[in-house]
C-alpha positions in Angstrom: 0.0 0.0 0.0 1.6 3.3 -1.3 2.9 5.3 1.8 0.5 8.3 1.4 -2.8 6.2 1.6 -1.4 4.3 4.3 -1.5 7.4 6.2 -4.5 8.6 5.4 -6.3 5.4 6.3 -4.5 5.0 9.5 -5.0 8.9 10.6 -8.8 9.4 9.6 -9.1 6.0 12.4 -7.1 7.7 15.1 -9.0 10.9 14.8 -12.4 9.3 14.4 -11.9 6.9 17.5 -11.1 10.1 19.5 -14.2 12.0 18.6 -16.5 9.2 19.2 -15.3 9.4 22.8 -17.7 12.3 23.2 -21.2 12.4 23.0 -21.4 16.5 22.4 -22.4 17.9 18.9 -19.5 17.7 16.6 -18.5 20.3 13.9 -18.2 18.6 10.7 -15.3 19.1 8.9 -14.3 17.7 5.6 -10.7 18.0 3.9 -10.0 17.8 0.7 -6.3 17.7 -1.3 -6.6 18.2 -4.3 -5.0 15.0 -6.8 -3.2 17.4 -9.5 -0.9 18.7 -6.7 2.0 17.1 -5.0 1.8 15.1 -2.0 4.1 18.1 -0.5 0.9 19.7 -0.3 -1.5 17.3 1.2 -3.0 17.6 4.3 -3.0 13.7 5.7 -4.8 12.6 8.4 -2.0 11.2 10.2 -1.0 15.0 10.2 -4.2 16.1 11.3 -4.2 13.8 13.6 -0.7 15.0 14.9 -2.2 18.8 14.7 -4.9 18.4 17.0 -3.2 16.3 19.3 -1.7 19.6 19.8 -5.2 21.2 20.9 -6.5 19.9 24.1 -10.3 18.9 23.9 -10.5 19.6 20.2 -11.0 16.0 19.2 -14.1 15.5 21.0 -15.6 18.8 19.2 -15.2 18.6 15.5 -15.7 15.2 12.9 -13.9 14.8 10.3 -13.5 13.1 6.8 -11.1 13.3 3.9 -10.8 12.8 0.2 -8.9 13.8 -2.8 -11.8 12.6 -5.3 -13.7 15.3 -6.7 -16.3 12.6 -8.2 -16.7 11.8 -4.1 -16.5 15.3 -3.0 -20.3 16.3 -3.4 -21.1 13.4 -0.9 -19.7 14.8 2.0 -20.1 18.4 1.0 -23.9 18.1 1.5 -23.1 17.9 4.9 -20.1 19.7 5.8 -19.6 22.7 7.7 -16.4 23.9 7.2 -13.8 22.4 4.1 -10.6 22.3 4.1 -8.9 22.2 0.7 -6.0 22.5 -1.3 -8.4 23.4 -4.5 -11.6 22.2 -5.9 -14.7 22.9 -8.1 -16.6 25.8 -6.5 -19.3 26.2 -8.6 -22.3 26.2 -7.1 -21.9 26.0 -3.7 -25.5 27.0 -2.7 -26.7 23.9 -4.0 -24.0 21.4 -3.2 -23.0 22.1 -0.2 -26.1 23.6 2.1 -24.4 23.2 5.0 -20.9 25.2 4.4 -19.8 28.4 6.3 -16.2 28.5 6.4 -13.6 27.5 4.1 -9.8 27.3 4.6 -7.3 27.1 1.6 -4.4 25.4 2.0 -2.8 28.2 -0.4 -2.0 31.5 -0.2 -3.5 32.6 -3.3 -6.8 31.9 -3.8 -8.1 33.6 -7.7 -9.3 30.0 -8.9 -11.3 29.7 -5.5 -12.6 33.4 -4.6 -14.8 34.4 -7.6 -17.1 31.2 -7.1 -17.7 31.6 -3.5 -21.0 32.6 -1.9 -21.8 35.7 0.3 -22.8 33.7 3.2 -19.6 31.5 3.1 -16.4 32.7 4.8 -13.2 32.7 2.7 -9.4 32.6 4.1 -6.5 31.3 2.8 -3.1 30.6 4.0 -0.7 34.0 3.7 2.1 33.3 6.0 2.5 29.9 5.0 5.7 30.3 2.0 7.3 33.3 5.0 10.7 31.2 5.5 10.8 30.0 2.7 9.6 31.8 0.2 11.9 34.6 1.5 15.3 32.5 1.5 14.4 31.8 -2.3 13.8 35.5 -3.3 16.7 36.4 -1.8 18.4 33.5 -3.7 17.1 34.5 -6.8 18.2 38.6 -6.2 22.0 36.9 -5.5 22.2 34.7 -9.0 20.6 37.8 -11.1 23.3 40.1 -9.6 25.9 37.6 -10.2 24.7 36.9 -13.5 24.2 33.0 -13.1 21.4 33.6 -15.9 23.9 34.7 -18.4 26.3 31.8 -17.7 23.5 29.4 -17.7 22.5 30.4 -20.8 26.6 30.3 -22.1 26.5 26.9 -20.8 24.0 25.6 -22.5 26.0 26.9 -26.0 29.0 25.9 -24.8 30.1 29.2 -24.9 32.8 30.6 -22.9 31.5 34.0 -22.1 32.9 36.1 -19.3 30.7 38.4 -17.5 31.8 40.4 -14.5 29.6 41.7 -11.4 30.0 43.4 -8.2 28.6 42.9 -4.7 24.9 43.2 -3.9 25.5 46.0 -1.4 24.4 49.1 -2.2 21.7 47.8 -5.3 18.1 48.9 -4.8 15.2 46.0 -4.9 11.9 46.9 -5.6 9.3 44.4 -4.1 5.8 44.6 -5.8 3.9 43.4 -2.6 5.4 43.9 0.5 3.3 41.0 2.6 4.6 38.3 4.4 7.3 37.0 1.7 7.8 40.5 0.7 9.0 41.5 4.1 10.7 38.3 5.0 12.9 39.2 1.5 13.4 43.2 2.8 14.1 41.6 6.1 17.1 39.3 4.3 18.0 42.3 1.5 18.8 44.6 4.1 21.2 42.7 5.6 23.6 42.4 2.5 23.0 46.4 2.5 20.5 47.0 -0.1 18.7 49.4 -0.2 14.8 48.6 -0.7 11.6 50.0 -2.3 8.6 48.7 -1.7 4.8 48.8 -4.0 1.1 48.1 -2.3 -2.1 49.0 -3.3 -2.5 51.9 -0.2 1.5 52.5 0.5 2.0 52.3 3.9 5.1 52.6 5.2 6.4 49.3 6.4 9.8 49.9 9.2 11.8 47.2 6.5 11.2 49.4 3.5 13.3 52.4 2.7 10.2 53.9 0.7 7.1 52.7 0.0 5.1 53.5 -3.6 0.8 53.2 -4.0 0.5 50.9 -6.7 -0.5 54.2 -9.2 2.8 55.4 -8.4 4.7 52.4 -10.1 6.4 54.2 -12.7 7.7 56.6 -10.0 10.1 53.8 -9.0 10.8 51.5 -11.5 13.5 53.8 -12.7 15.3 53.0 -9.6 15.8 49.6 -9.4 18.3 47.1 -10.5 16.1 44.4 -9.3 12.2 43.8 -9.8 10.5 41.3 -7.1 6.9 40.3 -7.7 5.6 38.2 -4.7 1.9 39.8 -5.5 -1.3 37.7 -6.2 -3.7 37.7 -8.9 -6.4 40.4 -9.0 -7.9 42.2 -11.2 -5.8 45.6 -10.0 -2.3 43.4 -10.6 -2.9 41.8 -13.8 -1.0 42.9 -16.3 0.7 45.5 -14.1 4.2 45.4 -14.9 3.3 45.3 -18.8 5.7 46.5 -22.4 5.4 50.1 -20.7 6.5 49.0 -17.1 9.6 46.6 -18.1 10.8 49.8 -20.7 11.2 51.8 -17.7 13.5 49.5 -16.0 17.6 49.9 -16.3 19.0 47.8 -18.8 21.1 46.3 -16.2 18.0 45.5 -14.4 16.5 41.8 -13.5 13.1 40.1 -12.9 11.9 38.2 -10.8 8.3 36.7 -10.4 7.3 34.0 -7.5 3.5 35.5 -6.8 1.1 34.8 -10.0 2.1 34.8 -13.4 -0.1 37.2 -15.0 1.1 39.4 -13.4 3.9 40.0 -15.4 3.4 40.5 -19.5 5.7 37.2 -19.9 6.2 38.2 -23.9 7.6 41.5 -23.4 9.9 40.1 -21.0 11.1 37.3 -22.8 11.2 40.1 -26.0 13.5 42.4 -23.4 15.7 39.3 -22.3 16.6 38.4 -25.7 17.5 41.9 -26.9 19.5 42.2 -24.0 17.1 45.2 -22.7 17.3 43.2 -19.2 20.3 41.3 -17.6 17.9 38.4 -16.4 15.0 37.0 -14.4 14.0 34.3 -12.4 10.6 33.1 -12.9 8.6 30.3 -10.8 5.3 31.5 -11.9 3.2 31.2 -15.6 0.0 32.4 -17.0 -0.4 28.9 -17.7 0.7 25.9 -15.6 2.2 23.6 -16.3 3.8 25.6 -19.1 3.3 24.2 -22.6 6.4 22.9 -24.4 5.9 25.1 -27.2 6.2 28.4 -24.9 9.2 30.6 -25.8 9.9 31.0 -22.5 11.8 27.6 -22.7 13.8 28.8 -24.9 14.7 32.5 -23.6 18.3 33.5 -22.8 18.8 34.8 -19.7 16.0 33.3 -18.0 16.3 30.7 -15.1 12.8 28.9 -14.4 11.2 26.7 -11.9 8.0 24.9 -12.4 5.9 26.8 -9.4 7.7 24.9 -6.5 10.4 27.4 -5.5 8.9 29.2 -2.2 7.0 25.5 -0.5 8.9 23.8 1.9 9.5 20.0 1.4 9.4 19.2 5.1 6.7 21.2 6.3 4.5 22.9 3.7 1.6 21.2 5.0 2.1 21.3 8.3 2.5 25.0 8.5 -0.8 25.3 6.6 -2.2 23.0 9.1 -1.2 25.1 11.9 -3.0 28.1 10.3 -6.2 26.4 9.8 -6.3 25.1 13.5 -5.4 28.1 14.7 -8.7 29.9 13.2 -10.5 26.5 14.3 -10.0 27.4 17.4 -11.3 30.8 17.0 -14.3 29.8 14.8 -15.7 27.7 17.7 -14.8 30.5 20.1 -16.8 32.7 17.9 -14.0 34.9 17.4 -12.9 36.6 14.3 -11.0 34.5 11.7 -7.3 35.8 10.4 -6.5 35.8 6.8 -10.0 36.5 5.5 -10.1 37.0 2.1 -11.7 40.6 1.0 -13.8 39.0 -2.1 -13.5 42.6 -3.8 -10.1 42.8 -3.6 -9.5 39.0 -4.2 -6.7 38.2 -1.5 
């Protein structure tokens, strides 16, 4: 029996068992990974189980199932009350799933969940969960564009010997298009090999990590002054297309890219046109406006370009666990009947 199912079998028994031991009403709770992501992702019930051993009592309150079959899923909707998810259907929620007030994303981003979502049902997703990671990475990626491992990747590949000199990090200006939790953890990091950062939200306040912060309207303003570009923002209506032909033109030539929040984001084709006139240095991308990205996409095949297939900024060891630990946290405040953190604000979309 493969490892993963093993787990799930043996988990959904332990935590069953312990909530048959009490006779009050249980909240139903269903969780539900979805099968197109990697295991890294899933939510087992052996680490459930391990999660609410954590919380004292918390067994005896709350039922639980699992599934990662979306032909099961409307079964056990019909009489959830909360879902846990790593991504699913949501169309028509009223109908399928009566029952449902809260659901919990096991991602930070949530634009393939949020527009399908009914009034009365409570959105939040998992912001916080990439932080350590996600931060390390950017910073990783700032460190190869400014010692221009894109160029000699590219060189390699044509067996080319092509020398190509760079200078410390120190003293370079980031600008971070979302200054959240990855955002910060990456100012946090950046400052400490004595760069100097700009930061871009949608309302521009001042964050104590940020040297100066921009109102999204006010891009232009700064993109002028960077040598590095850092998207970490997610997909809304407001950041599609926001750093577009007009946007990259007003970059240094000397300047790099780098994209690990949504794909759209960015206007991939005027990039890839930039990076192969040598308009850019480089960029790192782990994110596409279509994933997994077709064979046939130029991207493959751009120069200057190091990619990563939307994995960069998760944790191996602990991805789940951490976004575990966020939905048990608001468990415990939802049958408190305190407020929830990480609410999604459907007009904004995050």
């Amino acid at each position: 029996m493969p490892e993963v199912l093993r787990q799930f079998r043996e988990g959904e028994n332990q935590i069953m068992a312990a909530a048959k031991k009490s006779k009050s009403a249980r909240t139903r709770i269903h969780v539900e990974n979805n099968p197109g992501s990697a295991e890294v992702y899933y939510v087992t019930p052996a680490l459930f189980a391990k999660g609410v051993r954590k919380v004292p009592g918390l067994a005896g309150k709350i039922a639980v199932s699992f599934g990662k079959d979306p032909a099961k899923l409307d079964s056990v909707l019909a009489e959830a009350e909360i879902l846990l998810t790593g991504g699913f259907d949501a169309s028509n929620l009223e109908t399928r799933a009566p029952l449902l007030k809260w659901i919990q994303s096991t991602s930070a981003g949530v634009e393939k969940l949020a527009p399908y979502i009914p009034s009365g049902i409570l959105l939040t997703n998992a912001s916080g969960v990439h932080m350590p990671k996600g931060g390390e990475y950017a910073m990783t990626a700032l460190l190869m564009l400014n010692h221009r491992v894109p160029h000699f990747v590219t060189a390699q590949r044509a067996a080319r010997w092509d020398q190509a000199f760079a200078s410390p990090i120190a003293g370079k200006t980031v600008l971070i298009l979302g200054v959240g939790a990855i955002g910060s953890a990456t100012a946090k990091l950046a400052r400490r090999f004595g760069m100097r950062v700009l930061g871009v939200s949608r309302s521009g306040k001042g964050n104590k990590l940020v040297d100066r912060m921009f109102r999204s309207k006010d891009l232009k303003k700064a993109l002028p002054q960077a040598d590095f570009v850092l998207s970490v923002l997610p997909l809304t209506a407001e950041t599609r297309g926001l750093l577009g032909r007009a946007e990259l033109d007003l970059l240094p030539h000397h300047a790099g890219v780098v994209n690990i929040g949504r794909g759209p984001v960015i206007d991939n084709d005027a990039l890839a046109d930039k990076l192969r006139k040598g308009e850019l240095s480089g960029a790192v991308l782990d994110v596409y406006p279509e994933e997994p990205l077709p064979s046939s996409s130029p991207l493959w095949a751009t120069p200057n370009l190091i990619m990563s297939p939307h994995c960069a900024i998760d944790d191996a060891s602990s991805y789940a666990e951490r976004a575990l630990d966020i939905f048990l946290g608001n468990l415990k405040r939802y049958l408190a009947g305190r407020q929830l953190v990480n609410v999604v604000d459907m007009k904004l979309g995050y």
